[in-house]
C-alpha positions in Angstrom: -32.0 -12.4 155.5 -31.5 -15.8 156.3 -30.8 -18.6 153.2 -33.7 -21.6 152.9 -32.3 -24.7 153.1 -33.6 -25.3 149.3 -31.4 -21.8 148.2 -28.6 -23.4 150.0 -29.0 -26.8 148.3 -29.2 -24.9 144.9 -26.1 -22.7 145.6 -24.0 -26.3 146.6 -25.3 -27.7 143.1 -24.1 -24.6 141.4 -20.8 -24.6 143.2 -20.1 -28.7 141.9 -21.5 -27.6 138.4 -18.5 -24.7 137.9 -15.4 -27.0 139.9 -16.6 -29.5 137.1 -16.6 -27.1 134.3 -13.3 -25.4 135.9 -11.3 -29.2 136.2 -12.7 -31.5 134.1 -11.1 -30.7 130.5 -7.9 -30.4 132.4 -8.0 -34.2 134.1 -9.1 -35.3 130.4 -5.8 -33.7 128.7 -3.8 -35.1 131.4 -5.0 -38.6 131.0 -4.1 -38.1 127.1 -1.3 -36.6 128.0 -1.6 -33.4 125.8 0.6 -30.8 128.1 2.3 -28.6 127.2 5.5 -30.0 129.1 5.5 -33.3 127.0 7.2 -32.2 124.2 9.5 -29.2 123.5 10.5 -27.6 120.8 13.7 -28.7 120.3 12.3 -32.8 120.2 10.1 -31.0 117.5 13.4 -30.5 115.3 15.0 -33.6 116.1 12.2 -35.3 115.0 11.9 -32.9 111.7 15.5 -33.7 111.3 15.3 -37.4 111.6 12.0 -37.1 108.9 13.8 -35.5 106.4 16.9 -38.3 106.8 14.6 -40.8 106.5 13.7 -38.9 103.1 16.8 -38.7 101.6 17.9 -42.2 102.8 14.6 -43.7 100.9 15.1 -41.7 97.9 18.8 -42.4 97.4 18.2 -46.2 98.0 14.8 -45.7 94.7 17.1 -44.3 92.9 20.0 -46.5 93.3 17.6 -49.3 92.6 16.3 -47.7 89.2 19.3 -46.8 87.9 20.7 -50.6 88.7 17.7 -52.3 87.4 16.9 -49.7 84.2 20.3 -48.9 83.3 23.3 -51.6 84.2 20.9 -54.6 84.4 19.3 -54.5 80.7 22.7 -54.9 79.9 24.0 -58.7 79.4 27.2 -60.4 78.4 26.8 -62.8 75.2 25.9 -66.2 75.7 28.5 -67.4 73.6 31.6 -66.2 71.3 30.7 -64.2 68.0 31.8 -62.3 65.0 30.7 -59.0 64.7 30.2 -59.3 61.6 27.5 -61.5 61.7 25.2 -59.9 64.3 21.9 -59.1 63.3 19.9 -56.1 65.2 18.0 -58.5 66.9 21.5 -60.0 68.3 22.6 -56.9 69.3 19.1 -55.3 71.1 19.8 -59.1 73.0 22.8 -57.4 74.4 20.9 -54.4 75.8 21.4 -51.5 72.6 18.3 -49.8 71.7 16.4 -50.5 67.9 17.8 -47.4 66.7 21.5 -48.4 68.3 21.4 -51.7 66.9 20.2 -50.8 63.0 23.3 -48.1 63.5 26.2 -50.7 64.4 24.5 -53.0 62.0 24.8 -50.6 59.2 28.7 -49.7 59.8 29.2 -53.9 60.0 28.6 -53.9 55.9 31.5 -52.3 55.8 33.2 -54.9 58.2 34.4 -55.3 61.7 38.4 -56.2 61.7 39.0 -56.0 64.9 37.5 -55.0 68.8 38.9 -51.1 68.0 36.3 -50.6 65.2 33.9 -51.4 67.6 35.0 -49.4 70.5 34.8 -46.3 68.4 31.2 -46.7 67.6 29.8 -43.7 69.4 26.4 -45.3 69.9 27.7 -48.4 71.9 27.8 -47.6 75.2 31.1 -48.8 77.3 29.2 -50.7 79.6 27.9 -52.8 76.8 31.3 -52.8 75.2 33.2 -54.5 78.6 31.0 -56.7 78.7 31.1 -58.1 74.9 34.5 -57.6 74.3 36.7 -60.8 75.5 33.5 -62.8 73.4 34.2 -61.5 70.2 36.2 -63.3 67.1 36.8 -62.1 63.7 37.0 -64.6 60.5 41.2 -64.6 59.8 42.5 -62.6 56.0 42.0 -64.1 53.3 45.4 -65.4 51.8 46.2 -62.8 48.8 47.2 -66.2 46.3 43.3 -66.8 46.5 41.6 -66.7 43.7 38.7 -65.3 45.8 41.2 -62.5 47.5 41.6 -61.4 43.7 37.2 -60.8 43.3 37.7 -59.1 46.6 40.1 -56.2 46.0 37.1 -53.9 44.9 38.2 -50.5 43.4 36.2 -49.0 46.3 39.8 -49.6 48.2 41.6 -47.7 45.5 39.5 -44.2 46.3 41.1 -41.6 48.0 40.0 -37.9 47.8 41.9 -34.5 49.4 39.7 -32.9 51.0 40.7 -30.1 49.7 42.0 -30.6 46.2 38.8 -33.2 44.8 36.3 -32.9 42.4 32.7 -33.5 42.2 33.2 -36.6 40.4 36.2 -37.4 42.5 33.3 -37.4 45.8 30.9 -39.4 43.9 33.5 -42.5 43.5 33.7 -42.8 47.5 30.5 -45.2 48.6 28.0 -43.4 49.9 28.6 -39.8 48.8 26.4 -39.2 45.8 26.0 -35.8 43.9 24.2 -34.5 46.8 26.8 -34.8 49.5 29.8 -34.6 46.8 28.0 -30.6 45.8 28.1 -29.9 50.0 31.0 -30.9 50.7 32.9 -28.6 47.8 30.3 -26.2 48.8 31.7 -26.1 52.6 34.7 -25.8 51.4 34.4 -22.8 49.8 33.2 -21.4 52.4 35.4 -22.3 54.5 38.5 -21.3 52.4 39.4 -25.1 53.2 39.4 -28.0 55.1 42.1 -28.4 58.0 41.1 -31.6 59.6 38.6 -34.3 58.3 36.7 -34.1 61.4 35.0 -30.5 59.7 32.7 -32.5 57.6 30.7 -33.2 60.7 29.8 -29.7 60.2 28.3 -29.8 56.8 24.4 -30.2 56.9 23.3 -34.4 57.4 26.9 -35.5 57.5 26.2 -37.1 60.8 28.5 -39.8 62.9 27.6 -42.7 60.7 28.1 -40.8 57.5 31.4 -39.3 58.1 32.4 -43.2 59.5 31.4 -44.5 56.7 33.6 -42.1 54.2 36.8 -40.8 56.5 38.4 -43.5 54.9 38.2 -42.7 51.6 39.3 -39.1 52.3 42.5 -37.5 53.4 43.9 -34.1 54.7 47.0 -33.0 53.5 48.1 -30.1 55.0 47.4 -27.3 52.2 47.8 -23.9 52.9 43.5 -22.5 53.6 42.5 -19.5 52.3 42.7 -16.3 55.2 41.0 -13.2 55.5 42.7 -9.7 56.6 40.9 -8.9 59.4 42.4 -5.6 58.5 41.3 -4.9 55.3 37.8 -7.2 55.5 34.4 -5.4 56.1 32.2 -6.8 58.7 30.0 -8.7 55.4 33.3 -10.0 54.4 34.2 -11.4 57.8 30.4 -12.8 58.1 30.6 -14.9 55.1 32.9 -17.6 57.0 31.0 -20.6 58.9 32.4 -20.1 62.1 31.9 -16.1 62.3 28.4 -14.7 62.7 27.2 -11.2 62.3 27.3 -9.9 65.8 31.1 -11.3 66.3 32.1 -10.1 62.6 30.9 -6.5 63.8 33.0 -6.7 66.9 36.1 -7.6 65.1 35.8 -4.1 63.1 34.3 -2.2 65.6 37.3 -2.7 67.8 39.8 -2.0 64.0 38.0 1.4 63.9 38.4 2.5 67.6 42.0 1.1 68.4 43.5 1.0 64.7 45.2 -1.4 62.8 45.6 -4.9 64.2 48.7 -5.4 64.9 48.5 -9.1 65.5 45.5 -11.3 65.7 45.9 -12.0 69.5 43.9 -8.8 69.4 41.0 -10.3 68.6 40.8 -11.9 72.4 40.1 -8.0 73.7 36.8 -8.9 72.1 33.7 -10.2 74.9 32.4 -12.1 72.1 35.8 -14.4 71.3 36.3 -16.9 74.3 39.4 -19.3 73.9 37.3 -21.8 72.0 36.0 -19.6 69.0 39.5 -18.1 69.1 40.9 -21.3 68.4 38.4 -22.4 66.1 38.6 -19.3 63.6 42.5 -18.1 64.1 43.4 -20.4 60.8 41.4 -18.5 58.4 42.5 -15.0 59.4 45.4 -12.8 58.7 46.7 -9.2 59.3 
C-alpha cells in the first residue's frame, strides 16, 4: 500500500525527533567538555596528592606561626639591668612567666637571690625566659662582716642544720618553714623508710613540693648513715609491703618467687621478677638484705 504524502511527512518528523534525542546530549557534554577521555585516573591522584601537600604545607606553616607567636614571642628580654631580688610578680609576668610562675620565684626571692645559678635552678622558669634575662641581672655586693649591720644580719636561721636521719621533732621545727606538721611527716617517712639516703626523698613525703623542699635543703643534710634493711629471706609479703617504695602486688612476687626457687641467694634475684624493671630495682635494693 502506498505511503500519503502526509504519513511520509510525519515519518521524516519522527525520524529528526529521535537523531535529536540520539545526538543532542552528546554535542552538549562535548561542548562542556565532560568525556570521559579528559581526565584519567592517574591525573585523579596527582591531583589528590598535590591536595593533601597543600594540607600539610598549610598546617605546618599555622602551626609554626602559633607556636612562634604564643610560645617564644610572649617572651621578652628586660628593658633594663635588675636585681632579682627586687622583682615584684608583676616584673616578672612583664618578662613572659605566668601569675602562678611569678608568685613562685617571688616567694623563693625572700630567701634571696646571690647569684644567676639560684635562678637557673628554679624549675618553674623556663630556659627561654632565663637566656634572655640572664646577661641583665645584678646582685647588691656582701655586706662587709666589720658592719655593724652584718652583725643584725647573721640570724640563727643560718646556724640550723638537721640530719636527715638523726633529728628531732624540735630539731625540724627550728628550720623556717617546717612547722610541727611537716617536722611529724618527715620523721614519720623516715620510719618508714628505714631512712633517708639522699635529701632529694623528701619530695616524696605528702605536700613537700619543689618550693618547699628549696626552701629547706639547706637547712638539712645527709650523712651517709647506715638505713635500716629488710631480709627478703626471712620478711613475709606484709612485712615487705610496709616500705614506701614496695606495693602489695610486687611484695607478693618477691615471696612467691622465695617459696618456689628457695633461698635467695643474692638480691640480683629479685630482677627474675616481671614486676621489678631496672628503675624499681634500683630504687628499693638499699633497704633489702639476704
Amino acid at each position: 500500500m502506498p505511503i500519503s504524502k502526509r504519513n511520509r511527512r510525519a515519518l521524516l518528523v519522527l525520524l529528526i525527533i529521535v537523531v535529536s534525542i540520539s545526538f543532542v546530549p552528546r554535542l552538549i557534554a562535548g561542548a562542556a567538555h565532560f568525556s570521559d577521555d579528559d581526565i584519567s585516573f592517574e591525573q585523579v591522584k596527582i591531583a589528590e596528592n598535590d591536595l593533601e601537600h597543600n594540607q600539610e604545607v598549610w598546617a605546618a606553616k599555622k602551626w609554626k606561626k602559633y607556636k612562634k607567636g604564643s610560645y617564644v614571642k610572649r617572651f621578652k628580654r628586660p628593658k633594663s639591668k635588675f636585681d632579682p631580688n627586687e622583682y615584684k610578680i608583676s616584673d616578672w609576668k612583664a618578662l613572659g612567666l605566668s601569675e602562678k610562675q611569678a608568685e613562685i620565684v617571688v616567694k623563693l626571692s625572700k630567701r634571696g637571690f646571690e647569684s644567676n645559678m639560684d635562678l637557673e635552678r628554679i624549675f618553674v622558669i623556663p630556659k627561654e625566659v632565663y637566656d634572655l634575662f640572664k646577661d641583665s641581672t645584678f646582685y647588691p655586693l656582701p655586706k662587709s662582716p666589720f658592719t655593724y649591720q652584718s652583725n643584725k644580719e647573721s640570724p640563727d636561721r643560718k646556724k640550723v642544720s638537721v640530719n636527715l636521719n638523726g633529728g628531732n621533732s624540735q630539731d625540724f621545727e627550728r628550720i623556717p618553714g617546717v612547722g610541727p606538721y611537716f617536722s611529724k611527716k618527715i620523721i614519720d617517712y623516715r620510719e618508714r623508710l628505714g631512712g633517708f639516703i639522699n635529701k632529694e626523698q623528701l619530695l616524696e613525703i605528702w605536700k613537700i613540693d619543689m618550693v618547699k623542699y628549696q626552701e629547706i635543703e639547706e637547712f638539712v643534710y645527709f650523712a651517709g648513715e647506715p638505713v635500716e634493711k629488710i631480709s627478703i629471706n626471712r620478711a613475709t609479703a606484709a612485712d615487705l609491703s610496709k616500705h614506701p617504695y614496695i606495693n602489695w602486688q610486687l611484695a607478693n612476687s618477691i615471696v612467691k618467687m622465695r617459696d618456689q626457687h628457695g633461698q635467695y641467694t643474692e638480691l640480683t634475684g629479685l630482677r627474675k621478677s616481671k614486676l621489678i624493671d631496672e628503675v624499681t630495682y634500683q630504687k628499693i635494693l638499699p633497704y633489702l638484705s639476704l
